[in-house]
C-alpha positions in Angstrom: 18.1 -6.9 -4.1 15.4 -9.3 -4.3 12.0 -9.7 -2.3 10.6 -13.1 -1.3 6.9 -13.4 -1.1 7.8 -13.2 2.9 9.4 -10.2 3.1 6.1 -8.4 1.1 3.8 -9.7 3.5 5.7 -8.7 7.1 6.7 -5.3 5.4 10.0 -5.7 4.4 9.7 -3.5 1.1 10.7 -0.6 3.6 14.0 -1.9 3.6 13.6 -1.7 -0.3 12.3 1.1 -0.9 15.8 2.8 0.9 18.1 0.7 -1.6 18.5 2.6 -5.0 19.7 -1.1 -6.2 16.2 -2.3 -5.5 15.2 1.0 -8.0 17.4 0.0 -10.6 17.2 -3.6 -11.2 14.2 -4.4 -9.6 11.1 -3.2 -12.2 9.0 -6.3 -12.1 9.6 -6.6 -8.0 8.1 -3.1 -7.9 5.3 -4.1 -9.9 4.7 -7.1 -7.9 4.6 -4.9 -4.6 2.2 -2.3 -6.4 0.0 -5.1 -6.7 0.4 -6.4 -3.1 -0.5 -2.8 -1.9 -3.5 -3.0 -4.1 -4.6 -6.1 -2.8 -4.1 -5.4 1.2 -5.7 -1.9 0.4 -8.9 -4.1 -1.0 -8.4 -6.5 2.1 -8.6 -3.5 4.7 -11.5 -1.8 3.0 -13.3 -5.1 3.5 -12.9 -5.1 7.1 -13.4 -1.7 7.7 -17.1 -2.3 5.9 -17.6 -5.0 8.1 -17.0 -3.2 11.2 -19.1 -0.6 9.9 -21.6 -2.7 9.1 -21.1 -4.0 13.3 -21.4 -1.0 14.5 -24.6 0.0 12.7 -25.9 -3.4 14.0 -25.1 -2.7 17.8 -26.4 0.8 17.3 -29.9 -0.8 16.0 -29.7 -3.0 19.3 -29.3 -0.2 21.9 -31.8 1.7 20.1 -34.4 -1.1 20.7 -32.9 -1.9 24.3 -34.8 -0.8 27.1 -32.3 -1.7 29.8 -29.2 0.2 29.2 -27.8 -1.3 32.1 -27.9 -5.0 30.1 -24.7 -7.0 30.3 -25.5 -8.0 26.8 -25.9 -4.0 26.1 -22.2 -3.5 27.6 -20.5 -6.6 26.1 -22.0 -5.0 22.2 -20.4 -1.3 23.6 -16.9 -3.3 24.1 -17.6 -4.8 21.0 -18.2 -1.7 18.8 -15.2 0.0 20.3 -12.9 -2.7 19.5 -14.5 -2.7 15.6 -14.3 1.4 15.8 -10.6 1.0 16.9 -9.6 -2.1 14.2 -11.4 1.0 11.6 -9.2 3.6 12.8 -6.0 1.3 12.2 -7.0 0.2 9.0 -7.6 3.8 7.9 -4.0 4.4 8.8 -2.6 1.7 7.4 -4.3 2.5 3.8 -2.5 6.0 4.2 0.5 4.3 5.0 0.2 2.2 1.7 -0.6 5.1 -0.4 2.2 6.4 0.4 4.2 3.8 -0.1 3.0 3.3 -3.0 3.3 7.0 -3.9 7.3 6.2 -3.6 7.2 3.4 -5.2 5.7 4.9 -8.4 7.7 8.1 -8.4 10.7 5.6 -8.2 9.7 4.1 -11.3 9.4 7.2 -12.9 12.0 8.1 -12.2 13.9 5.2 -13.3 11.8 5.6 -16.7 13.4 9.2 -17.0 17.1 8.2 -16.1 16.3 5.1 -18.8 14.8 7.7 -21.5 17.9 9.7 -21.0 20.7 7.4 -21.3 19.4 6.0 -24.3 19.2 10.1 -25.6 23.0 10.0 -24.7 23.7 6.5 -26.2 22.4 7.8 -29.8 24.2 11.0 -29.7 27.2 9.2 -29.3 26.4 7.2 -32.1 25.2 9.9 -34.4 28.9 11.7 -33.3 30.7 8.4 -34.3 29.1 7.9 -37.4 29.8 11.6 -38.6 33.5 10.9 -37.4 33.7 8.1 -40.0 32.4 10.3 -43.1 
């Protein structure tokens, strides 16, 4: 099973990550998505700096506001709740990733491991054929 660059963006890999297939045959895909997560992970930190960074600005402006009552003083509360709640998703999508990305490595360690011993196997046979011959 291969991924298109499509079907890393929208979240497809989910469907991936349940085929052993995709496991097996698919090292450089995984590698490719690894480095997807890593660069949505940097993408969502980004924001959530900016919206940290808004929030400490509307703070600073209802410390200095007098009215409390100001329209502009409620429009910069809706505003700092919508950037506390886009934070809050972020976070949870960079635990998502993690551990997706947690699966994903164990899967290629694990693929390593299968690899490491079928080639054990593959030279015991040999060694048990060559003896055969002598």
């Amino acid at each position: 099973m291969k991924l298109t660059k499509l079907e890393l963006e929208d979240g497809s890999y989910e469907r991936a990550l349940q085929d052993p297939s995709f496991h097996n045959n698919n090292h450089k895909q995984i590698m490719l998505l690894l480095s997807h997560f890593d660069a949505k992970i940097n993408l969502l930190m980004e924001t959530i700096l900016d919206n940290q960074a808004l929030i400490t600005a509307v703070i600073d402006l209802l410390s200095r506001s007098k009215l409390k009552g100001d329209k502009d003083v409620k429009n910069e509360l809706k505003g700092m709740k919508r950037a506390s709640n886009v934070i809050d998703d972020n976070i949870e999508q960079i635990k998502n990733m993690i551990e997706v990305e947690k699966n994903l490595k164990m899967g290629l360690f694990m693929q390593q491991k299968e690899m490491q011993q079928s080639k054990k196997k593959e030279s015991k046979k040999d060694e048990s054929h060559s003896h055969s011959y002598l």
